[in-house]
N, C-alpha and C positions, 0 to 999 in steps of 0.2 A: 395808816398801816404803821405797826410799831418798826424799829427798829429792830429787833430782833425776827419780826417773819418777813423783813425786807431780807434780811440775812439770809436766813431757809430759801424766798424766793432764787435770792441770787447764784446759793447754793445748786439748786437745782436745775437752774438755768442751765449753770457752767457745768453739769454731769452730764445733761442732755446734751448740751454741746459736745463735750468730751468725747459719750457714745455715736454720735452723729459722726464725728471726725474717726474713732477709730474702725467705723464701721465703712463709713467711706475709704479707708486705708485699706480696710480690710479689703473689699471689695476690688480693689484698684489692681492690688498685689495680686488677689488669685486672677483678676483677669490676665496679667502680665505673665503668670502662669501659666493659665491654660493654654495661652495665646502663644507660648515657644514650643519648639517643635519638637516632636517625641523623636525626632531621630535626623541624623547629619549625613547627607551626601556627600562626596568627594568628587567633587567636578574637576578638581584644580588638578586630581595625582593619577596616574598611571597605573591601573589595577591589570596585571597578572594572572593567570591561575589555572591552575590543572584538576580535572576532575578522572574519576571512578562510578562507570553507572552499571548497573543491572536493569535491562529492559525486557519485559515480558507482554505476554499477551496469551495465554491461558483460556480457548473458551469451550462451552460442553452445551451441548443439546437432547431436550428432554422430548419424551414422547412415548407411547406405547411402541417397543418397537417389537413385538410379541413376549421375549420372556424375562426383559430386562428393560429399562424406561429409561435410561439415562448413558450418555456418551460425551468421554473426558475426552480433548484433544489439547495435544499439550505440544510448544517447539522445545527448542534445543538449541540454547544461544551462546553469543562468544559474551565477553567480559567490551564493555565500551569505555577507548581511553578519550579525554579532550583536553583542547590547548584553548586561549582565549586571553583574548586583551579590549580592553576600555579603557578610552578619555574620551570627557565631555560629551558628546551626541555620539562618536561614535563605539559600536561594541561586533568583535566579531571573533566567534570558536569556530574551532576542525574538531570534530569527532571524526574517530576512525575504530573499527572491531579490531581485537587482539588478537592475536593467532590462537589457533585451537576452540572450542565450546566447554559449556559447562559439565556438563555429563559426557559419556562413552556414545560416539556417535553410533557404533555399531547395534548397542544396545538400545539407543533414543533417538537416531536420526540427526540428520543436520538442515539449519534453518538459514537463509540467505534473509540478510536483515538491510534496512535503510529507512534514514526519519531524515525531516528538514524543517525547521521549523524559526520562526521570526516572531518577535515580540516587541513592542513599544509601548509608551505610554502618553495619555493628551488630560492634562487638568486630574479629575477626578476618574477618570477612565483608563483602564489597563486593556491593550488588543495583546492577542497571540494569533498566531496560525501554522498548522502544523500538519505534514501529511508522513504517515508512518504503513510501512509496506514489510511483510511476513511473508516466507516462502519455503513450506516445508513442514508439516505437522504427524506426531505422531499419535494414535487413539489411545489412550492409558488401559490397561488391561483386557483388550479387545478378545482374548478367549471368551468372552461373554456374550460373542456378533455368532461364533460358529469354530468348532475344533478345525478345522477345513482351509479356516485360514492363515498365510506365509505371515507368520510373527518372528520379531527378533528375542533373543535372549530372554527379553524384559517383558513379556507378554504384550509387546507395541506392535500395532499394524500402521507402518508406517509410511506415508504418502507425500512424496517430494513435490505432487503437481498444487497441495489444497495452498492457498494463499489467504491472506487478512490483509485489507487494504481499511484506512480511516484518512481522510481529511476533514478540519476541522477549524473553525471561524470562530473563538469566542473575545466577547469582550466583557470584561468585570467594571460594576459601578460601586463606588464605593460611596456611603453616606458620609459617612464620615469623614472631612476631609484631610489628616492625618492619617490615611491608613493607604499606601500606597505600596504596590508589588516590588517596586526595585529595592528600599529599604529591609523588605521583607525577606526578599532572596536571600539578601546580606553580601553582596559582591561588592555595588559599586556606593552601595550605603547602608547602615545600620542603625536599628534602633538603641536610643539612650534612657527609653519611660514604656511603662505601657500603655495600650492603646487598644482597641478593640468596639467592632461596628457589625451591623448591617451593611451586606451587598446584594448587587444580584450580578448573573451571571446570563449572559444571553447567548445563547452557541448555535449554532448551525453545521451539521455534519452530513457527509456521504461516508457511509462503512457499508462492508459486511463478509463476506467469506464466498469462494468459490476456487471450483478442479475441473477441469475439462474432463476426468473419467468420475466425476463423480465424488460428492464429499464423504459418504455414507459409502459404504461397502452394500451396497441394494442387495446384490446379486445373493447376499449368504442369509438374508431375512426374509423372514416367511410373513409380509404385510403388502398390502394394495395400496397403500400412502402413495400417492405423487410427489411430496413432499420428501419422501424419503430417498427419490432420486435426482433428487437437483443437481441443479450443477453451479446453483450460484444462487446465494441470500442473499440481500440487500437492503438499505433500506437511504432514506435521505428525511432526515425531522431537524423540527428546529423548537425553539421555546426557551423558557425561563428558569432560573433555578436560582431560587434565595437563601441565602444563608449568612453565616456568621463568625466572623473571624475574631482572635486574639491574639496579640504579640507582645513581646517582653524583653528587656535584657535586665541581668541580673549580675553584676558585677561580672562585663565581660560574658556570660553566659547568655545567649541569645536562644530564643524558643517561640514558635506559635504554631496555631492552627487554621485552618479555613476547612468548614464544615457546611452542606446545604444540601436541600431535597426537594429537587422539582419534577415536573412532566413536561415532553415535548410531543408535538403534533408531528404525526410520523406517516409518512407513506414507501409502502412494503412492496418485495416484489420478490420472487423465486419463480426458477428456471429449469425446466428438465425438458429435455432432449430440443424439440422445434418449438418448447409451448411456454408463454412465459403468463405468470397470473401475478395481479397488483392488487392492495388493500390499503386502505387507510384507518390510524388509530391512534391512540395515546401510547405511550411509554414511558415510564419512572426512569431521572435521572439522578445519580448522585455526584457530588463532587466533594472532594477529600483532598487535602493535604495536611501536611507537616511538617514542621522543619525545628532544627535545633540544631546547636554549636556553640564554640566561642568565637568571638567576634571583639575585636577590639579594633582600636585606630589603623595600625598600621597591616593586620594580616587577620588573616579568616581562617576557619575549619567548619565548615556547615557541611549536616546531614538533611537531604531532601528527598522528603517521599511522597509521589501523586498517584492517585488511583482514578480512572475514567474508567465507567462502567457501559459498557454498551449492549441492548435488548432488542429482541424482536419476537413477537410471537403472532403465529399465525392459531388460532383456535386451544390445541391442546400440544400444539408443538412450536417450543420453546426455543430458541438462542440467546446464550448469556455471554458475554465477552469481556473480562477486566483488563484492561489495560493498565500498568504500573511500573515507575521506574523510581529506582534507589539510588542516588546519586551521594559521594560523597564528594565535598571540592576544595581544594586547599587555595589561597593567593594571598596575596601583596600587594599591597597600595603605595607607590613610590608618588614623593614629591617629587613635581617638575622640576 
């Protein structure tokens, strides 16, 4: 071999090397990357904070009811204030209603409200549980049941007996092992990168709506529905629902979502007068959140918004129930 393609060889040796090392570099580095965590907890400081919520629960039932198919039933809520403190494992708020409702109660009624609800988290796994109770609903435009009927101002026939009860078991699995609910909330930690995964969500719930005189005003409808004299819908399912989250912070500006659609295995039951009838079936669930604010080290301002959708259908007649609350939360994060 001459000396000069001993050269070329050695040449090419030492590039091949080169690329081997920078590629090993390279590689090393983004692992060292990926491998840090898109977002910092604060175990060490003392998180503060007060919130502002709007909580609703809105639900309307379909059916032939002779000249009209559809009935809005709507409450009439106060404004929700909370206090709240965390360090390290422990976390604990007071909510309390503000005085007065949103609307003219002479015109909308008034609705007696109460939620409770706990959440944790283990590894890869986020639990909640939650039980929320409504008391007092009124039918939105209800001159459409019968002229005959005692309406307010607002054309509402309004009923202080009808109630909405929901308890509720879920737990969230996340693929992804960076995507974790407490950074997300953004209280007692905050993302620094984005990040974004598959979950699923496995829930188990008892809901459903009931009045001792009756949910539906029977008496001004001209149908032979047994259904339309209940006295209480229900239902208890349980199941699956996968979907898919994103989150971000963007100088200080913090943002995501959790979006999913699944079905749970559902057994049904409705009550009128001595007689009570049960069925079993599927029903679509959705889960929806939001959130956004600024977020930085030392203090927060997040807006959060959840929607839980609740169904029951018996044949051609429908109950739809959204549950949704708008929370805004202000706090501080003090060094020990």
């Amino acid at each position: 071999m001459s000396q000069f393609n001993l050269i070329n060889v050695n040449l090419m040796v030492m590039k091949v090397l080169n690329t081997v090392v920078l590629c090993l570099f390279i590689s090393i580095f983004s692992f060292s990357q990926d491998n840090r965590l898109p977002y910092t907890m604060y175990t060490d400081k003392m998180v503060l904070h007060t919130s502002l919520s709007i909580k609703n629960a809105p639900f309307k039932l379909q059916d032939n009811f002779g000249d009209f198919d559809e009935l809005n039933f709507r409450p009439n809520l106060n404004l929700v204030q909370g206090f709240g403190l965390a360090y390290k494992w422990f976390a604990l708020e007071i909510s309390y209603k503000l005085p007065g409702h949103l609307r003219n109660t002479e015109r909308f009624g008034k609705t007696k409200y109460f939620d409770i609800g706990f959440q944790f988290s283990h590894k890869t796994w986020d639990f909640s549980l939650n039980f929320i109770d409504y008391k007092g609903f009124g039918i939105k435009n209800a001159s459409v049941i019968s002229n005959n009927l005692p309406l307010s101002p607002s054309e509402y026939y309004l009923n202080q007996g009808i109630r909405s009860t929901s308890f509720g078991i879920n737990a969230y699995k996340f693929f992804n092992p960076y995507l974790r609910m407490e950074p997300a909330v953004g209280m007692v930690g905050r993302y620094t990168a984005p990040v974004h995964g598959a979950y699923l969500r496995l829930t188990t719930n008892i809901h459903g709506i009931s009045a001792n005189n009756g949910i539906i005003p029977h008496q001004y409808l001209n149908t032979t529905s047994s259904i339309h004299k209940a006295n209480s819908i229900s239902a208890f399912d349980f199941g699956a629902i996968p979907g898919y989250a994103y989150i971000n912070n963007v100088e200080g500006w913090q943002f995501g979502a959790f979006a999913g659609l699944g079905m749970v295995i559902q057994s049904k039951f409705y009550n009128f007068g001595n007689t009570n009838r049960g069925f079993l079936g599927l029903a679509p669930r959705l889960d929806f959140k939001l959130q956004a604010g600024y977020n930085v080290e030392n203090w927060f301002l997040m807006l959060t918004s959840e929607f839980d959708q609740k169904s029951i259908r018996f044949k051609e007649f429908r109950y739809n129930q959204t549950y949704y609350n708008l929370r805004l939360t202000f706090g501080n994060r003090f060094i020990k």
